[in-house]
PyMOL CGO cylinders between C-alpha atoms (Angstrom):
from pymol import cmd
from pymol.cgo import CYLINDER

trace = [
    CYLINDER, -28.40, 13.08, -7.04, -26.21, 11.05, -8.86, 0.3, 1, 1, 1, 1, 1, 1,
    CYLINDER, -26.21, 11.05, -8.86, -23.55, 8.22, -7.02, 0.3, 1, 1, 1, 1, 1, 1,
    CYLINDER, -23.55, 8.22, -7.02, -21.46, 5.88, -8.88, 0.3, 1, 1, 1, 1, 1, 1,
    CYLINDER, -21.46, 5.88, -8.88, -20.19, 2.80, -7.29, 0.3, 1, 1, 1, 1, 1, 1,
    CYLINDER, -20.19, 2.80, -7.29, -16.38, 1.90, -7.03, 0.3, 1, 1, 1, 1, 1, 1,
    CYLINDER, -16.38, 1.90, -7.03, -15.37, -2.12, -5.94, 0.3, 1, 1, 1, 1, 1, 1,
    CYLINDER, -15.37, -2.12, -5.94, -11.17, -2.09, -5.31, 0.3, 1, 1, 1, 1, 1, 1,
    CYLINDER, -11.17, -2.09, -5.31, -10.18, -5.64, -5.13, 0.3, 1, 1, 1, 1, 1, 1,
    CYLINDER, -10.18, -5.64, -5.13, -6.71, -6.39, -4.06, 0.3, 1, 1, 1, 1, 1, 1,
    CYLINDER, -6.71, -6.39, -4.06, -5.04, -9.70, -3.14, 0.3, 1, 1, 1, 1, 1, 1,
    CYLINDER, -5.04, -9.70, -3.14, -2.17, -11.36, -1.91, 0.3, 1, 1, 1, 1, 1, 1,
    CYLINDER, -2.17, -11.36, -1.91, -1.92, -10.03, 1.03, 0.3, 1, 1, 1, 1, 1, 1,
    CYLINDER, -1.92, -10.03, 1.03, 0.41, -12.35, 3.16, 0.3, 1, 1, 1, 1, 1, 1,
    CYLINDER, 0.41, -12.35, 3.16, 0.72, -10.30, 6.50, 0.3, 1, 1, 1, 1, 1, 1,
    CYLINDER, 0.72, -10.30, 6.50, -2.25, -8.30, 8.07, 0.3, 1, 1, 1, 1, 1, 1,
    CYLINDER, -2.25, -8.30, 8.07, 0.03, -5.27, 8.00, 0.3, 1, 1, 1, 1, 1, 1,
    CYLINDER, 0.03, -5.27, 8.00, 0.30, -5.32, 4.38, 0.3, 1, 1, 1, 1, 1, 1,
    CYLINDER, 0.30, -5.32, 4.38, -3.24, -5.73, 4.22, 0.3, 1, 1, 1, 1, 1, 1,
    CYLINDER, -3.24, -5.73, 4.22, -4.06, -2.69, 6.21, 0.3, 1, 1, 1, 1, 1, 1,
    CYLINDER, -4.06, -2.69, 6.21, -1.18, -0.80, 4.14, 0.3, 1, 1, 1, 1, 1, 1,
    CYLINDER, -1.18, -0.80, 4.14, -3.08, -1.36, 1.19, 0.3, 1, 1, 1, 1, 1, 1,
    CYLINDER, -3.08, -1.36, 1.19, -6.41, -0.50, 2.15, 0.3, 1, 1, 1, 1, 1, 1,
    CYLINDER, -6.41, -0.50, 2.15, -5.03, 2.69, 4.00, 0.3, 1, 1, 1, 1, 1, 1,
    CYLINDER, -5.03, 2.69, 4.00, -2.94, 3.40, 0.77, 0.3, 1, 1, 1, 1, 1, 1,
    CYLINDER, -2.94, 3.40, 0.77, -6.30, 3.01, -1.62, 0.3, 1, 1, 1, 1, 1, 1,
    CYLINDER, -6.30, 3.01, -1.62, -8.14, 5.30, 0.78, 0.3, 1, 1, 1, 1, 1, 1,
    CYLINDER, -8.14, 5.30, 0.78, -5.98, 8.27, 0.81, 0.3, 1, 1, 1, 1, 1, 1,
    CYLINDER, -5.98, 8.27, 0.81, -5.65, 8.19, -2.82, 0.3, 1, 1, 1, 1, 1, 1,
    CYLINDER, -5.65, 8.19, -2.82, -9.58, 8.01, -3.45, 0.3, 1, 1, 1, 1, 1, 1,
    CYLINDER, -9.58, 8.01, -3.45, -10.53, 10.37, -0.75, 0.3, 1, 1, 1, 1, 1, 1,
    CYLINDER, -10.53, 10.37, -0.75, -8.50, 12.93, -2.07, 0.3, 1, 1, 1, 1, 1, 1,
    CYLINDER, -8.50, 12.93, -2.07, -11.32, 12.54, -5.39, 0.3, 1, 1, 1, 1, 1, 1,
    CYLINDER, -11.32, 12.54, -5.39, -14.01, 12.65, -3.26, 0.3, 1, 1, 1, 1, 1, 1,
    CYLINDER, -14.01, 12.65, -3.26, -14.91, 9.03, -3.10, 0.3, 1, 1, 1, 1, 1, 1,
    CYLINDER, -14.91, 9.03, -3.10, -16.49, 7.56, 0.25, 0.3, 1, 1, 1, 1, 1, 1,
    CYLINDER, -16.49, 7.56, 0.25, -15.94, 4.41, 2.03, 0.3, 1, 1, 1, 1, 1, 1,
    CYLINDER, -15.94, 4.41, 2.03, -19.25, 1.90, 1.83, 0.3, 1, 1, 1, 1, 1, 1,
    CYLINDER, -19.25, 1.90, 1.83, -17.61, -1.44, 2.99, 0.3, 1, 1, 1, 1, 1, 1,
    CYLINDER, -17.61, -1.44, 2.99, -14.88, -3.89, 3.34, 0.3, 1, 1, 1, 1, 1, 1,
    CYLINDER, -14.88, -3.89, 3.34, -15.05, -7.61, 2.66, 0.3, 1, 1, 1, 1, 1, 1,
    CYLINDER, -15.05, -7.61, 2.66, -12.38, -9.75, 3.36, 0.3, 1, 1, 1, 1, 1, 1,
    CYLINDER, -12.38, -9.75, 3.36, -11.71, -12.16, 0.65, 0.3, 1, 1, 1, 1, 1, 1,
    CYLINDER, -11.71, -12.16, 0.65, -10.67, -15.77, 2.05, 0.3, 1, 1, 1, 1, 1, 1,
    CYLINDER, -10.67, -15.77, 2.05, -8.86, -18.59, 0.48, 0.3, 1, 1, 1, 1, 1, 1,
    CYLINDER, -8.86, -18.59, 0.48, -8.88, -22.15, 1.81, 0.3, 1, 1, 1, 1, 1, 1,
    CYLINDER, -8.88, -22.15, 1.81, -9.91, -20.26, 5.47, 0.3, 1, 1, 1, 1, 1, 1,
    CYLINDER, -9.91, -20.26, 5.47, -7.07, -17.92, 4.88, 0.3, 1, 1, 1, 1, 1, 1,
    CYLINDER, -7.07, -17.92, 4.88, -7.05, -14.58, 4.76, 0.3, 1, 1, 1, 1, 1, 1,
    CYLINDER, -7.05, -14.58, 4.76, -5.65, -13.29, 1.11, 0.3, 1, 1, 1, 1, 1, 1,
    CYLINDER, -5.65, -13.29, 1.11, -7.06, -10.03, 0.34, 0.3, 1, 1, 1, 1, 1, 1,
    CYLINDER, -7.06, -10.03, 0.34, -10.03, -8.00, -0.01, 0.3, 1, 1, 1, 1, 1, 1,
    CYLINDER, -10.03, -8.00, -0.01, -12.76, -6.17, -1.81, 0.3, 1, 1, 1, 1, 1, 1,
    CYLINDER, -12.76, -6.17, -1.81, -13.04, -2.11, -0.50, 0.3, 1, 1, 1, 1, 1, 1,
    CYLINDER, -13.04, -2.11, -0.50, -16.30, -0.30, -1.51, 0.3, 1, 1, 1, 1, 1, 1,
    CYLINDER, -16.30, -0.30, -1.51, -16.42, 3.36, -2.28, 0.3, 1, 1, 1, 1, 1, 1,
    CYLINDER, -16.42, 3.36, -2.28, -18.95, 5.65, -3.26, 0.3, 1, 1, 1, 1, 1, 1,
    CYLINDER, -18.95, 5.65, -3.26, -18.91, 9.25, -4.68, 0.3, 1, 1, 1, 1, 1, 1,
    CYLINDER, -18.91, 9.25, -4.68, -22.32, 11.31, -5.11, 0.3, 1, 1, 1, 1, 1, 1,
    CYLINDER, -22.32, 11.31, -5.11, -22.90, 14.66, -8.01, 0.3, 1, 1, 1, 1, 1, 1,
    CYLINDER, -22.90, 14.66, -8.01, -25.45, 16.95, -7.54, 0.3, 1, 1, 1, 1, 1, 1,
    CYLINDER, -25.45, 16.95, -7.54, -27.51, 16.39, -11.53, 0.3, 1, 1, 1, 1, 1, 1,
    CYLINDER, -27.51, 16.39, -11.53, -28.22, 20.34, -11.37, 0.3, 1, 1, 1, 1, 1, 1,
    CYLINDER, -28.22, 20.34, -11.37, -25.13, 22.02, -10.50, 0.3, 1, 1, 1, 1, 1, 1,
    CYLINDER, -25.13, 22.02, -10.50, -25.41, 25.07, -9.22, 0.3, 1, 1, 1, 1, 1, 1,
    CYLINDER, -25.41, 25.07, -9.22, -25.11, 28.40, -11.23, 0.3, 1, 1, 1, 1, 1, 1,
    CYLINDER, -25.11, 28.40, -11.23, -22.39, 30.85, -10.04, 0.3, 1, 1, 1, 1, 1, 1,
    CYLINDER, -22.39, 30.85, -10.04, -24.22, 34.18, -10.79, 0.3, 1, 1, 1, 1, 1, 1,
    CYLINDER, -24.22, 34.18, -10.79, -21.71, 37.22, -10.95, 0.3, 1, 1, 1, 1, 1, 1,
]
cmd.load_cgo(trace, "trace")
């Protein structure tokens, strides 16, 4: 089985609702392609919180299967 990797970084995020809209935004966009959530990592500037880096994953099968008829 096959999974690729995908690392979303955003920033900028000045208010922690804007933060969450974004991450809920990227997630309903990805899920709907079948990627997975791995992780979140907050990404901090001078002890502040800016932004952040969102981990995804989304697995293939190598042998798909054959639809016989």
């Amino acid at each position: 089985m096959e999974t690729q990797y995908k690392v979303i970084s955003d920033w900028l995020c000045l208010t922690t609702k804007q933060k969450a809209r974004k991450i809920e935004s990227h997630l309903n966009r990805l899920s709907a392609e079948g990627w997975e959530f791995v992780a979140l990592d907050a990404v901090m500037f001078f002890g502040n919180d800016v932004g952040f880096y969102l981990i995804l994953k989304r697995s293939f099968s190598e042998n798909p299967t054959i639809q016989q008829g």
